[in-house]
C-alpha positions, 0 to 999 in steps of 0.5 A, a space after each residue: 574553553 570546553 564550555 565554549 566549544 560545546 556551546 558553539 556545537 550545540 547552536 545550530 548554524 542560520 542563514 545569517 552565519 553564513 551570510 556574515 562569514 561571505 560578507 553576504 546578504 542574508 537574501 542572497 545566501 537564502 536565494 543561493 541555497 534555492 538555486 535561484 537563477 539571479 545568483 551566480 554560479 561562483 557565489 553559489 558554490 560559495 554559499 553550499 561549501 560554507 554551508 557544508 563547511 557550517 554543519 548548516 541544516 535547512 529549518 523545515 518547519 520556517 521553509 514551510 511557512 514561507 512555501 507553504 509546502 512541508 515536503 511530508 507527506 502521511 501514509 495510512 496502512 492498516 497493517 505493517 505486519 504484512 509484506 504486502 503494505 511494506 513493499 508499497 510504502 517502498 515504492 511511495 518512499 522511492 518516488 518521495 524521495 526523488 522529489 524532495 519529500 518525506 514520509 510519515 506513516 501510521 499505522 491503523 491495526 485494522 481499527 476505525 478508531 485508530 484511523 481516525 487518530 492517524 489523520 489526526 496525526 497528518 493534520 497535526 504535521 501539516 502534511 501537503 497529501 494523504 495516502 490511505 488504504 482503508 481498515 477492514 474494521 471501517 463502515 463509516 468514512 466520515 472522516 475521510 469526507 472531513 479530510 477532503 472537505 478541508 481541500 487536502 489532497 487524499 487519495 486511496 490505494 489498495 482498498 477504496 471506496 469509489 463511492 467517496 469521490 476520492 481519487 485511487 491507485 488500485 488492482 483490477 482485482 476482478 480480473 485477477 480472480 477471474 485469472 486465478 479462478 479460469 487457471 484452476 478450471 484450466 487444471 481440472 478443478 471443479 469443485 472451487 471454492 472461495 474464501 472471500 474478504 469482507 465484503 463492505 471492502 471493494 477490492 474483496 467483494 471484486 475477487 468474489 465477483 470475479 470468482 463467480 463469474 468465472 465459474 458461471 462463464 466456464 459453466 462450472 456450478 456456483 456452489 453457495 455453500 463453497 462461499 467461506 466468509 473469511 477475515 484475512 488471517 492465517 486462523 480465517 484460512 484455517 477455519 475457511 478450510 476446515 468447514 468447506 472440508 466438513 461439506 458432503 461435497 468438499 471442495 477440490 480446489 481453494 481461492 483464496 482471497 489473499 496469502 495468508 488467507 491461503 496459507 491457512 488454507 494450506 496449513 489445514 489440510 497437511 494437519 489432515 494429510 490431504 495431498 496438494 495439488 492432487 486432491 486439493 488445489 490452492 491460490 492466494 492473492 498477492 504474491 506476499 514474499 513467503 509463498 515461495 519458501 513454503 511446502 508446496 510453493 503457493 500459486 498466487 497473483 502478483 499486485 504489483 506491489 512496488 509500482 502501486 506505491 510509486 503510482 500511489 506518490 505520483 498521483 498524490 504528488 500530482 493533486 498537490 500540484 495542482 492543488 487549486 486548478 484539479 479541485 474535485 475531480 476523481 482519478 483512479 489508475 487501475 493496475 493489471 494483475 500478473 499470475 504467479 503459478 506455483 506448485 499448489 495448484 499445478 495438478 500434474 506436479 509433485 503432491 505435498 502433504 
């Protein structure tokens, strides 16, 4: 008896169990589920309690073959250590969820190699869309050209590459450095220097421009040598810092080209008993959850984070859609940055050291 039990257990209830329990067809219990309109109100609460009742799970992969349509969606990051790509796949997952998807993720670790792998893995679940923000280690985009020649909808957050024709949700991040850098003029700064990001990336090469622009608009001298080429890592901060601090004429403030970046940064010059924001000023680009706990709390731009996610779904979600009738045509949505001053750069606040 206990053989049989478990065997029932172990077999997954069909559409057929619960057609032939109602005394059904297979085509209207099937139809039922959908919710289409020729199926009546009664039969099919029916159809769902018998279902429920049933331990009846849809079969995925046979509703893909029918539709067309898997319902997953693969999202490429390249890293999952920073809050930053948490909170966006936490909007994109939000925004799944309301419309009936999945999500799948893959990580890149900042690797090409590793982010051809994950497209791999995308094509091989037969995703219906693809959401990626580029690897910092990427100079060839071969294969994200490869992916749109085989009319799958991509689309790029965060870190793109207009030049792709691929559709994007990104930041104004010239804006934002234009922003960050006019708030620490506005607090008597002078000598502001940047640790930027690579430059092949557009958001990066963005908060440089914007920087420099800011600096020659303000006629603050643009310093060259102010100009840290960084690798956004706390050990890049502290490297950025403990060189533009070696200069015959250091530097009185420090943007940053993200947080951790700036963390760095802030790291260096405690060790060297350097008082923020007295002596020297710091902002980060992001507004990564930490910087408010730290000594002092880090001045920062906000990203919008949650809502680049859920704009990054809709945007995949709608070239889905539209599939057939939007072929090869480019969007791009442009979020605003949002300033986030704190203490590391407010020159009449308390001094940490």
């Amino acid at each position: 008896m206990k053989w049989e039990i478990d065997s029932a257990l172990a077999k997954k209830t069909t559409i057929a169990d619960i057609a032939k329990a109602l005394n059904l067809t297979t085509a209207a219990v099937s139809r039922a589920l959908a919710n289409k309109k020729d199926i009546g109100d009664k039969t099919k609460k029916l159809v769902l309690e018998t279902a429920l009742r049933l331990d009846y799970h849809p079969n995925k992969v046979a509703s893909s073959l029918r539709s067309g349509f898997t319902k997953v969606i693969g999202v490429l990051i390249p890293s999952a250590e920073h809050n930053f790509f948490g909170a966006v796949i936490n909007g994109i997952a939000g925004m799944a969820g309301e419309n009936g998807y999945d999500v799948l993720i893959c990580q890149s670790n900042e690797s090409c190699e590793l982010e051809k792998k994950g497209l791999q893995t995308f094509l091989s679940a037969r995703v219906d869309g693809i959401l990626v923000s580029l690897a910092k280690n990427t100079f060839d985009y071969n294969h994200f050209l490869e992916i749109k020649n085989k009319d799958i909808p991509i689309a790029f957050f965060d870190r793109a590459n207009d030049s792709l024709g691929i559709s994007s949700v990104v930041l104004d991040d010239y804006l934002g450095a234009c922003i960050a850098t006019a708030h620490l003029i506005n607090q008597g700064y002078r000598q502001i220097a940047h640790i930027s990001g690579p430059q092949h990336i557009s958001a990066f090469r963005e908060r440089f421009n914007g920087y420099k622009a800011t600096l020659e608009s303000a006629e603050v001298r643009y310093d060259e040598a102010l100009v840290y080429p960084g690798a956004m890592t706390i050990a890049s901060g502290r490297e950025g810092a403990s060189a533009l601090l070696s200069l015959a004429s250091p530097p009185d403030a420090i943007f940053a080209v993200e947080d951790f970046t700036a963390l760095g940064a802030i790291k260096e010059l405690k060790d060297r008993h350097i008082l923020i924001p007295g002596q020297v000023g710091v902002v980060g680009f992001c507004n990564d959850l930490f910087g408010e706990h730290i000594t002092p709390p880090l001045s920062s731009i906000d990203q919008q984070t949650y809502n680049m996610g859920r704009e990054a779904f809709k945007l995949i979600f709608e070239m889905i859609k539209n599939k057939e009738t939007d072929a090869g045509q480019t969007r791009k949505v442009v979020l605003q940055p949002l300033p986030v001053f704190r203490e590391s750069s407010m020159r009449r606040s308390v001094n940490f050291i």
